[in-house]
Backbone as CSV, one residue per row, in Angstrom:
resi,resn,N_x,N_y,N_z,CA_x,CA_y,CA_z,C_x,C_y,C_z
1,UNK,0.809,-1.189,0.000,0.000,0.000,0.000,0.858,1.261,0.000
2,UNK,2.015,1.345,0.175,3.059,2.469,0.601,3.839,2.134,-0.684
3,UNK,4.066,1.794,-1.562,4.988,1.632,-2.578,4.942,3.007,-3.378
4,UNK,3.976,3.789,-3.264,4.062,5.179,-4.842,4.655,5.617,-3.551
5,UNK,5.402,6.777,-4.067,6.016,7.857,-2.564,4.643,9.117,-2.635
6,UNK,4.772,9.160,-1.748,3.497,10.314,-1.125,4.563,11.373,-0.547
7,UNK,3.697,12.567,-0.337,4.166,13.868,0.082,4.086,14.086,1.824
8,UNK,3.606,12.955,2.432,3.013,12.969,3.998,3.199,13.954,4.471
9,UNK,2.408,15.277,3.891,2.003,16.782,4.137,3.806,17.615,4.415
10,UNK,4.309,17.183,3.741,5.347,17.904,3.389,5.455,18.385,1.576
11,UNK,6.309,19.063,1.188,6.638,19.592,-0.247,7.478,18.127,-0.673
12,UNK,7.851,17.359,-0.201,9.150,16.297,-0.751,8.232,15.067,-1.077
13,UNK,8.484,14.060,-1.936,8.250,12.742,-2.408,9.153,11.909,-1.483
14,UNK,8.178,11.393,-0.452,9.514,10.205,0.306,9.099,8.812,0.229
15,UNK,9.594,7.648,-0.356,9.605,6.084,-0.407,9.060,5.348,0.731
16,UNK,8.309,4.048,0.674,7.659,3.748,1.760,8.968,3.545,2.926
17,UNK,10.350,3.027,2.375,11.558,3.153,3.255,11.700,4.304,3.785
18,UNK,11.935,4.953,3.268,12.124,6.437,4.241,10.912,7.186,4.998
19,UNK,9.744,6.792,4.785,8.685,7.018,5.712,8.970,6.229,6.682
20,UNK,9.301,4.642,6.785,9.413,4.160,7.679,10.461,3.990,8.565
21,UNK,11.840,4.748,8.300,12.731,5.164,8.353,12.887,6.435,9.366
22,UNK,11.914,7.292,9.117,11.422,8.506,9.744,10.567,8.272,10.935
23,UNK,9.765,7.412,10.802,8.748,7.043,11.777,9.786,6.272,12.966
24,UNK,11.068,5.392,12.699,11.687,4.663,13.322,13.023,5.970,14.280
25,UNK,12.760,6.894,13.236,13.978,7.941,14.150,12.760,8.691,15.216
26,UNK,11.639,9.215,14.565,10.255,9.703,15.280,10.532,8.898,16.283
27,UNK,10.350,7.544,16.667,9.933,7.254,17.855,11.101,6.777,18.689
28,UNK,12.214,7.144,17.900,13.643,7.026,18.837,14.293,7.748,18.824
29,UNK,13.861,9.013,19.332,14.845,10.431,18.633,15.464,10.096,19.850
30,UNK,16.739,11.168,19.565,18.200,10.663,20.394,18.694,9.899,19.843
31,UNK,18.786,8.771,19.337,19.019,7.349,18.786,20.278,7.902,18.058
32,UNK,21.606,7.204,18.466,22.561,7.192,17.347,22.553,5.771,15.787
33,UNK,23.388,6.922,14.991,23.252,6.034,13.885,23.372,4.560,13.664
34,UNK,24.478,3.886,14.435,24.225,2.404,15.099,23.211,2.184,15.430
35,UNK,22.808,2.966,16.644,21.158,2.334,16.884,20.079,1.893,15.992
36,UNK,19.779,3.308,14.977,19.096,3.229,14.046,19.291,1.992,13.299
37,UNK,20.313,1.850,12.928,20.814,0.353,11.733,20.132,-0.807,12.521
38,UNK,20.615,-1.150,14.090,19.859,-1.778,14.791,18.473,-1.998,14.463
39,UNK,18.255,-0.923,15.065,16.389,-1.136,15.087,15.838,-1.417,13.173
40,UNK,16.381,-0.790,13.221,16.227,-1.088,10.971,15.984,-2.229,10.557
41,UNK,17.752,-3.011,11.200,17.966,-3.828,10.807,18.613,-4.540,9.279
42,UNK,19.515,-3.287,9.558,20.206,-3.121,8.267,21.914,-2.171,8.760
43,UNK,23.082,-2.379,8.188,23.872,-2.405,8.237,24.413,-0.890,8.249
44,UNK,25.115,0.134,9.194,24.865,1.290,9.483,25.875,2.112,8.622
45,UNK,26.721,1.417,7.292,26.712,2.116,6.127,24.993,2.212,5.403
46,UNK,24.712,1.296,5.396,22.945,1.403,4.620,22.164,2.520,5.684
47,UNK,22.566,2.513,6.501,21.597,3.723,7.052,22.097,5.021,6.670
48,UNK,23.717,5.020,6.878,24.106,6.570,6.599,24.082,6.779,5.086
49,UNK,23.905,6.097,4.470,23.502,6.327,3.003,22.218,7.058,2.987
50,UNK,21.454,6.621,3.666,20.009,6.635,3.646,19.226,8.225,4.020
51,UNK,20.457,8.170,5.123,20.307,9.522,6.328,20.717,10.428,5.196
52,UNK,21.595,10.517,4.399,21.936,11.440,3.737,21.090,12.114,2.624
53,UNK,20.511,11.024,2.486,19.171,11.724,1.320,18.011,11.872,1.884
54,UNK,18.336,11.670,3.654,16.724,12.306,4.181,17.321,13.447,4.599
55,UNK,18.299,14.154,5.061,19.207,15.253,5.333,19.083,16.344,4.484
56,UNK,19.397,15.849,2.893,19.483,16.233,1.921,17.607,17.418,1.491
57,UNK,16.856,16.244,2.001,15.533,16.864,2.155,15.140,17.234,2.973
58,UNK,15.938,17.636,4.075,15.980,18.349,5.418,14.503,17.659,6.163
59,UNK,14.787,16.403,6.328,13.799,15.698,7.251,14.264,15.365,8.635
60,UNK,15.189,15.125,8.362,16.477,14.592,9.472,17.297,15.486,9.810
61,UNK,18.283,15.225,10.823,19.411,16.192,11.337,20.339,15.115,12.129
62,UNK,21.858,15.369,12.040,22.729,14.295,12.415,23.308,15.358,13.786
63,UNK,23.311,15.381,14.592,24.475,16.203,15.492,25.410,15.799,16.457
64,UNK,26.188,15.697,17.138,27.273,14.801,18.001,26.038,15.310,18.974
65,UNK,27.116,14.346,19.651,26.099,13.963,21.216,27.021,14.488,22.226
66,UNK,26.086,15.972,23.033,26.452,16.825,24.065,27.759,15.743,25.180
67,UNK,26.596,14.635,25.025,27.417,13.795,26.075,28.483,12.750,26.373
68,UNK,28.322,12.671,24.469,29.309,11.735,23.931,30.063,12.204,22.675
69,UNK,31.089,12.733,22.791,31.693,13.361,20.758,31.601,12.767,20.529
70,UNK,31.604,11.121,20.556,31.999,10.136,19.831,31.055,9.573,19.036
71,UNK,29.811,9.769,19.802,28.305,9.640,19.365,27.437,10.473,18.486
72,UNK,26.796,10.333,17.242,26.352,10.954,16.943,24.987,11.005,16.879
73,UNK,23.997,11.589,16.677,22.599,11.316,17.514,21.912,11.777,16.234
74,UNK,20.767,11.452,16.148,19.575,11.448,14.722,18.503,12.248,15.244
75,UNK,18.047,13.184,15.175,16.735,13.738,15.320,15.700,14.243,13.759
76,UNK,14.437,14.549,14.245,13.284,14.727,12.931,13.591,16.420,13.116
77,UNK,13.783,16.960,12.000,13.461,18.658,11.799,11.945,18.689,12.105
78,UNK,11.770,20.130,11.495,10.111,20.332,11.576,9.504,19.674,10.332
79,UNK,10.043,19.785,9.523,9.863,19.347,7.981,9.528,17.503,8.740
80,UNK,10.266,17.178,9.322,10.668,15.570,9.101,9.660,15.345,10.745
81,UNK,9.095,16.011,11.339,8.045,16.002,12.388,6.662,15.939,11.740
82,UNK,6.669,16.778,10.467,5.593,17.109,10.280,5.071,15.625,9.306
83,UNK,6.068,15.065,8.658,5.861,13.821,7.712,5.822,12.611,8.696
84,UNK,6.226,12.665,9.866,6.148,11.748,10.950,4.697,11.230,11.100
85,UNK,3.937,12.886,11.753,2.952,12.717,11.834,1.817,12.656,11.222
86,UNK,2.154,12.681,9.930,1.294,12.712,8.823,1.070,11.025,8.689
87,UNK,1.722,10.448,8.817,2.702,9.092,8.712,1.459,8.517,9.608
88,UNK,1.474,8.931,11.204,1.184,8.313,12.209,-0.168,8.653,12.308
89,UNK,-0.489,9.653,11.989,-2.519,9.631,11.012,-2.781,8.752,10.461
90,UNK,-2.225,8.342,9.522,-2.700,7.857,8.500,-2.732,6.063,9.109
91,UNK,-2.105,5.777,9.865,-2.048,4.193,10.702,-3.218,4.702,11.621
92,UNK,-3.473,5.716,12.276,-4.391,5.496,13.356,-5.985,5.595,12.268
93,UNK,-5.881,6.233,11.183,-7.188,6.667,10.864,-7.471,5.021,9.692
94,UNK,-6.053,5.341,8.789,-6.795,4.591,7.873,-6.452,2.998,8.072
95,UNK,-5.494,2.782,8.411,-5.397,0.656,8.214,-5.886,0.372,9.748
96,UNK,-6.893,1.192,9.916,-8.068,0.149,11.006,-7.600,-0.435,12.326
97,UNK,-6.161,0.065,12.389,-5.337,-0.444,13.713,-4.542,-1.933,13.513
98,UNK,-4.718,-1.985,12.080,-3.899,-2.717,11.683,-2.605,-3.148,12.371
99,UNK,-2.042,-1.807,12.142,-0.550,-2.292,12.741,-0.784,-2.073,14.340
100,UNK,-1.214,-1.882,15.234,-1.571,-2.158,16.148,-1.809,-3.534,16.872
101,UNK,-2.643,-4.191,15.642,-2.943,-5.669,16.592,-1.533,-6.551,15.824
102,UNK,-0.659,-6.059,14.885,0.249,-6.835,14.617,1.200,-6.716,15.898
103,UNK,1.423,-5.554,16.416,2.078,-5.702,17.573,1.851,-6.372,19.268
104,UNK,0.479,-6.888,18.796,-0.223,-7.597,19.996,0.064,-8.971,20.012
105,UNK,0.509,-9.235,18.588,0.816,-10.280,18.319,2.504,-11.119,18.779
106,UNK,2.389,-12.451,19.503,3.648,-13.361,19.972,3.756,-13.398,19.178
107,UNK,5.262,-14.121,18.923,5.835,-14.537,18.140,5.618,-15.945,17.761
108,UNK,4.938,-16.521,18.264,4.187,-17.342,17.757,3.094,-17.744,16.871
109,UNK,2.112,-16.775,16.859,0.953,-16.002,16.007,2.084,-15.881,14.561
110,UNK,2.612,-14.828,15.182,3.415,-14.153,13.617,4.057,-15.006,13.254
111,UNK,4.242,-16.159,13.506,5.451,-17.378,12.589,4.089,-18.281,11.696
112,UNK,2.952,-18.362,12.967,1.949,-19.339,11.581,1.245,-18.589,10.486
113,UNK,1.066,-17.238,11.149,0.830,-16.122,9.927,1.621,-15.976,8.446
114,UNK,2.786,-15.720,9.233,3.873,-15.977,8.281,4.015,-17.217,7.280
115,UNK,3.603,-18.434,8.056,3.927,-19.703,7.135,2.689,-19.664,6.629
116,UNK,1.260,-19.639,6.971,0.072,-19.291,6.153,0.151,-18.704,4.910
117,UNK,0.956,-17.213,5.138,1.171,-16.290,3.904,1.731,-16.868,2.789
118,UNK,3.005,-17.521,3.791,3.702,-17.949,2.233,3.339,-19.162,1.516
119,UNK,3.101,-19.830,2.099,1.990,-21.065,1.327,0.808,-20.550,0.668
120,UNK,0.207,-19.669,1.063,-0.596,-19.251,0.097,-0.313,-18.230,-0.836
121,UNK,0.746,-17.662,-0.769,1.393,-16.816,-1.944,2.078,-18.008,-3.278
122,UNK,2.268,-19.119,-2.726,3.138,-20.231,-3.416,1.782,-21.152,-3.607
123,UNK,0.918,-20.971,-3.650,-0.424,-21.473,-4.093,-0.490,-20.502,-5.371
124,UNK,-0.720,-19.534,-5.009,-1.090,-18.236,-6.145,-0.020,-18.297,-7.290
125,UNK,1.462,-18.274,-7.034,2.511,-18.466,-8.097,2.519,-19.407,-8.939
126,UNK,1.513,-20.844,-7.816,1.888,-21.867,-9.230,0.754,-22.030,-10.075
127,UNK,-0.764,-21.541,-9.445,-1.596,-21.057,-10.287,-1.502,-20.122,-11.220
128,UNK,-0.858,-18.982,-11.102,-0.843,-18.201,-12.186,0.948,-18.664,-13.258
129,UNK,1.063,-19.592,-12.814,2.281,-19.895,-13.788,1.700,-21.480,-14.919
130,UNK,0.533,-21.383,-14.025,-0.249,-22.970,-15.330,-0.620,-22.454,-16.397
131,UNK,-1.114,-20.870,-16.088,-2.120,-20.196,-16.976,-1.089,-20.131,-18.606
């Protein structure tokens, strides 16, 4: 559903990655760039790549950390607050709390979900590959 890039009430076109990207610094501001890769889950050259073209669109801001030089810390501008929350409307109003009850969910739930999905996605592939 997030694949075209939307404007999430900003002037900029941002990718369903970098919305979700934004939403992940949104709810961990402070967070250094390690962290971020962490929570991502992706490798913290792939983030500072990433950071740089949300920077670039002044969504983001990189600054050392008062408490650590060594650290550098991620925060949302106003620009990159305002697409946050545009972001975080649009989960409360429109996918029904969707992502909500996914987070209610063990990890147990989400593994037969998961194996459900893909068996039935691999139902669908070999049907539409008879055709």
């Amino acid at each position: 559903m997030e694949t075209e890039p939307k404007k999430y009430g900003t002037d900029t076109m941002l990718t369903g990655v970098e919305i979700h990207l934004i939403e992940l610094v949104g709810d961990n501001e402070n967070s250094s760039v390690t962290d971020v890769a962490k929570l991502f889950g992706v490798t913290k050259g792939a983030i500072s790549q990433r950071f740089k073209k949300l920077e670039h669109k002044e969504l983001i801001k990189k600054d050392a950390d008062p408490a650590n030089s060594s650290r550098t810390v991620v925060t949302l501008t106003s620009k990159g607050k305002v697409a946050y929350f545009a972001h975080k409307h649009w989960h409360e109003t429109m996918d029904g709390g969707h992502k909500e009850y996914w987070k209610t969910l063990g990890p147990e739930k989400v593994a037969v979900i998961e194996e459900f999905l893909t068996k039935t996605e691999d139902f669908f592939q070999r049907m539409l590959a008879k055709k």
